[in-house]
C-alpha positions in Angstrom: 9.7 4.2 -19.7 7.7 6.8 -21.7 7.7 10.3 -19.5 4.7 12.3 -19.1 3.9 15.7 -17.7 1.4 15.0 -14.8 3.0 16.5 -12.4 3.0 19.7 -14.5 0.3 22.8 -14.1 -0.1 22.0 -10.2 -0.8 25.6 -8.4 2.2 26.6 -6.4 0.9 24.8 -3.3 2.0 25.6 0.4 4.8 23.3 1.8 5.9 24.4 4.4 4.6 21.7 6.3 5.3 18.9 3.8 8.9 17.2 5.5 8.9 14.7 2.2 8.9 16.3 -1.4 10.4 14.2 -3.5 10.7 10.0 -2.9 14.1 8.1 -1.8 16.0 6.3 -4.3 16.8 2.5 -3.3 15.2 0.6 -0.3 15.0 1.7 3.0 17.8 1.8 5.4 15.8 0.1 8.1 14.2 -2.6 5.7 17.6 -4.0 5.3 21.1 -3.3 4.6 22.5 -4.5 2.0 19.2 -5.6 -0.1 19.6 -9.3 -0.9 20.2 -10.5 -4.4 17.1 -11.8 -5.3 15.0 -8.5 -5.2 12.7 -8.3 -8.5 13.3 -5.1 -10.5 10.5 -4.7 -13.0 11.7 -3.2 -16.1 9.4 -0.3 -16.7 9.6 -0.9 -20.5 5.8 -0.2 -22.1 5.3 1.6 -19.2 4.5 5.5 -18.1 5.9 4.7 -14.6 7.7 7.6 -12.6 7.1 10.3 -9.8 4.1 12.6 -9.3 2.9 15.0 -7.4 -0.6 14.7 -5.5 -2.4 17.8 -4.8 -3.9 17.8 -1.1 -5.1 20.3 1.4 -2.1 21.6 2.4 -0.1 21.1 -0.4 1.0 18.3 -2.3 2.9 14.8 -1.6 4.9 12.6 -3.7 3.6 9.6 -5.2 4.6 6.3 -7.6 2.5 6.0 -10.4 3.0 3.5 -13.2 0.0 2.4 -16.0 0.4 0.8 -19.1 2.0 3.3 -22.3 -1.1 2.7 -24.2 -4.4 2.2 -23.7 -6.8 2.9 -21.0 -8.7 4.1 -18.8 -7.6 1.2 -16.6 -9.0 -0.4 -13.3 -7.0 2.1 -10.6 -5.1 0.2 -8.0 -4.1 1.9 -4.8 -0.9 0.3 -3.7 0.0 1.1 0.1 3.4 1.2 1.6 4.9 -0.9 4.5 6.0 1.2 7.2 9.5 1.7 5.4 7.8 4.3 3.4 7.4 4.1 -0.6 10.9 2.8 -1.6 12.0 0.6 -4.4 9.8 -2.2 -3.5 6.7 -0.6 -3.5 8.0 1.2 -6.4 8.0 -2.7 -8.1 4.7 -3.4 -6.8 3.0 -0.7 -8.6 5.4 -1.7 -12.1 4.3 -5.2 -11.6 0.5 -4.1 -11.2 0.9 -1.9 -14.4 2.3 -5.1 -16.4 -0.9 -6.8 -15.6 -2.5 -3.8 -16.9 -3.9 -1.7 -14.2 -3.3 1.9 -13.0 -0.9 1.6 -9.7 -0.5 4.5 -7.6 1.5 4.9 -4.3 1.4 8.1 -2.2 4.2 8.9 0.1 2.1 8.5 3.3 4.6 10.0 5.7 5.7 13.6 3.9 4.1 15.6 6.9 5.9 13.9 9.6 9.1 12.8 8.0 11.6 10.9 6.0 11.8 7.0 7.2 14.4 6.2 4.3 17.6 6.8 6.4 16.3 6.3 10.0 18.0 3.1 11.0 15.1 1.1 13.0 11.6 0.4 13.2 11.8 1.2 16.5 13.1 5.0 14.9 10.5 4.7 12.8 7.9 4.4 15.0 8.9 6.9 17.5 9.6 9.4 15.0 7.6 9.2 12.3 4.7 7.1 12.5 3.5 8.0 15.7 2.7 10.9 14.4 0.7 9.8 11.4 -3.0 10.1 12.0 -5.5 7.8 10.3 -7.6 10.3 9.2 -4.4 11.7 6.9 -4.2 8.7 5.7 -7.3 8.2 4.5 -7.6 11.8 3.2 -4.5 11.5 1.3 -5.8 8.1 -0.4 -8.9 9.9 -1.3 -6.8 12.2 -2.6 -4.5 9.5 -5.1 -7.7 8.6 -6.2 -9.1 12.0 -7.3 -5.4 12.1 -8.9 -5.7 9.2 -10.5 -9.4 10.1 -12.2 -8.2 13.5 -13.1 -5.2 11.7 -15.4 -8.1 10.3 -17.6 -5.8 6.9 -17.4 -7.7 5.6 -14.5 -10.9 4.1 -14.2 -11.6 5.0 -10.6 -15.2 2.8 -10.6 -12.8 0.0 -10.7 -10.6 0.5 -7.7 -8.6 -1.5 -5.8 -6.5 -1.1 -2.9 -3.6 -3.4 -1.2 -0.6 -2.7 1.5 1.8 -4.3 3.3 2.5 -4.1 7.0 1.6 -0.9 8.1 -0.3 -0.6 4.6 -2.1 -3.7 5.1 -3.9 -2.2 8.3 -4.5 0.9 6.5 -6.0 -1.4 3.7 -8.8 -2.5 6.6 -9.9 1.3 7.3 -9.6 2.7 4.0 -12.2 -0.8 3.4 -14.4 0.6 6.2 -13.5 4.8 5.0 -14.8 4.8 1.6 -17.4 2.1 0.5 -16.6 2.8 -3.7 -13.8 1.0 -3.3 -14.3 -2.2 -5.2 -11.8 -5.1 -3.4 -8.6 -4.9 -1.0 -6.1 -7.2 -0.3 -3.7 -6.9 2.9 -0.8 -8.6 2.7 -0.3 -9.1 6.9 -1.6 -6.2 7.7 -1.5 -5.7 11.5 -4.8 -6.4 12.9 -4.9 -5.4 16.8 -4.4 -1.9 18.3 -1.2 -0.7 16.4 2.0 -0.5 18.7 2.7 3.2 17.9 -0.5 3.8 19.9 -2.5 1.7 21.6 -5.2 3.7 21.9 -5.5 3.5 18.3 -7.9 1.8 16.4 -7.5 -2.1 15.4 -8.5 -3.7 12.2 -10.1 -6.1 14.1 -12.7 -3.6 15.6 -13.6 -2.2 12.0 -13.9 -5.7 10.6 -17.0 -6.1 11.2 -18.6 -2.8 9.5 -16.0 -3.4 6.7 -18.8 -3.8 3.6 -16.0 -4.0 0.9 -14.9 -7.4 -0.2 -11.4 -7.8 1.7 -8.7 -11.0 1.3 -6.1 -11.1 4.2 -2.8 -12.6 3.6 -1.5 -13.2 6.7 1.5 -15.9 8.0 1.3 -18.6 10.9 4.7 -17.3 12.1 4.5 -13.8 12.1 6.0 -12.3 14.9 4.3 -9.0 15.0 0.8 -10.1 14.2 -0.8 -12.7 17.2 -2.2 -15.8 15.8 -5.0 -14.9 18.3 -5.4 -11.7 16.2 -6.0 -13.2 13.1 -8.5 -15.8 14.6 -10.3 -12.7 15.9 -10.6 -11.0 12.8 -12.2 -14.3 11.4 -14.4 -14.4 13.9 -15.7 -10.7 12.9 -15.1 -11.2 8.9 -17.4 -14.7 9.1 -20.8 -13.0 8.1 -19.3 -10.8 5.5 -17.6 -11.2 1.7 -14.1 -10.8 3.2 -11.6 -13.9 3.5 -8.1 -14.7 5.2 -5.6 -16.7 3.8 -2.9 -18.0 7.0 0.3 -19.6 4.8 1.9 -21.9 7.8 5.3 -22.2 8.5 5.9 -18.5 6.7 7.1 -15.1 8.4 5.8 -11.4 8.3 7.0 -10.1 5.2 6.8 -12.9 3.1 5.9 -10.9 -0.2 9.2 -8.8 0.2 11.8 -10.3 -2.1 14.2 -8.0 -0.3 14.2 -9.4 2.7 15.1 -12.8 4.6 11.9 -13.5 5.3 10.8 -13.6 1.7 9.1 -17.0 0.7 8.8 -17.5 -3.1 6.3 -19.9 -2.9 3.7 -17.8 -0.8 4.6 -14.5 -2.2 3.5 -16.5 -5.8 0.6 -17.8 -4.1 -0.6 -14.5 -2.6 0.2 -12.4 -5.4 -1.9 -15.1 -7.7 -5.0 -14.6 -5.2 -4.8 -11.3 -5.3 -5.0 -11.2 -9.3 -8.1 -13.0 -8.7 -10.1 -11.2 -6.1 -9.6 -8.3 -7.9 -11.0 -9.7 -11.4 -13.6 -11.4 -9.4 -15.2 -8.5 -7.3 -14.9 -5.9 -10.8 -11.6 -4.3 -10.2 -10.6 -5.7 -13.9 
């Protein structure tokens, strides 16, 4: 890995409200304990691939960003974290992205309300931390990773991407719908009806629709937090528009995440393949 100074000459920002400064080492507690032996670990070799610092509002959050050690500007990739937070998975995500020659950057989405690495439950997790997470943060803080990103002069930010996982992968659906210069997104089963930390809140499904950014869903026939019913109603809404969902049968929630049971090699492969291509082929290449 070659170091850089990005995170050097911020302004001594205000965080007193920022719970999260610097990311968690490792996976998750709650994602599972012990990680299984079959996780991927990129090798950041070739690589500038390391913590940063994103300026926002109110201060500034943590962030993953890995791009290729020379070269660029490169198509910018937004990479989304599951509801475990940014840990060593994501982390690979945006490695793996980097490898394949794009700018990969992952903000700490929770560092307001919390640290998720050592709660011991989603159920924790959702109480504690995520309730608490308004969309509209969200949002803001991606547009925020992408002003980042620009102001490295190693990302091409006309050619943006996004994709999450989980909790990312809804958040993939309304950033879609938030902010229209982004090229393609891909949700890897991103929850699709009114999300169970409040169901007031808004769906994917009710955004689909409006959604005018090219969108693949990767989504699995068994998944026991996301309805089959759900993703037959976001079909219905996506029919009329560039956006597409994939439904891998006899798979789980989670498929992509090599350290968990319910990884599956074959779609994770798959997905990860289709997502190579609907980026190339809506210009985020």
């Amino acid at each position: 890995m070659i170091a850089d100074d990005s995170a050097a000459g911020l302004p001594d920002l205000n965080r007193r409200h920022f719970l999260v400064t610097s990311l968690a080492a490792g996976f998750a507690v709650a994602a599972v304990t012990p990680a299984l032996a079959q996780a991927i670990h990129t090798s950041d070799e070739g690589l500038v691939a390391g913590e940063v610092k994103i300026p926002v509002a109110d201060g500034a959050i943590p962030a993953y960003r890995a791009h290729p050690a020379t070269g660029g500007p490169f198509p910018t990739v937004l990479v989304i974290q599951e509801i475990f937070g940014v840990h060593e998975h994501i982390k690979d995500v945006c490695r793996r992205l980097a490898k394949l020659g794009y700018y990969a950057i992952a903000p700490e989405m929770y560092a307001r309300q919390g640290d998720v690495s050592k709660l011991e439950s989603i159920k924790d997790i959702m109480t504690q931390v995520v309730s608490k997470v308004p969309d509209a943060q969200v949002n803001g803080d991606l547009d925020a990773a992408v002003a980042f990103a620009r102001a490295s002069g190693k990302a091409d930010v006309a050619r943006l991407g996004v994709t999450g996982f989980c909790w990312g992968g809804r958040a993939v659906w309304l950033y879609a719908a938030h902010n229209p210069a982004v090229k393609a997104g891909v949700s890897w089963y991103g929850l699709l009806g009114a999300p169970p930390w409040n169901p007031k809140g808004t769906s994917a499904i009710s955004v689909g629709k409006t959604v005018k950014v090219p969108v693949l869903g990767l989504y699995a026939s068994k998944d026991g937090f996301i309805p089959n019913a759900d993703v037959d109603a976001m079909k219905a809404q996506i029919r009329r528009s560039k956006s597409q969902i994939v439904v891998y049968q006899d798979v789980d929630h989670g498929f992509n995440a090599d350290y968990r049971p319910t990884y599956n090699a074959s779609a994770a492969y798959d997905g990860w393949r289709r997502m190579q291509e609907w980026f190339k082929s809506n210009g985020v290449v």
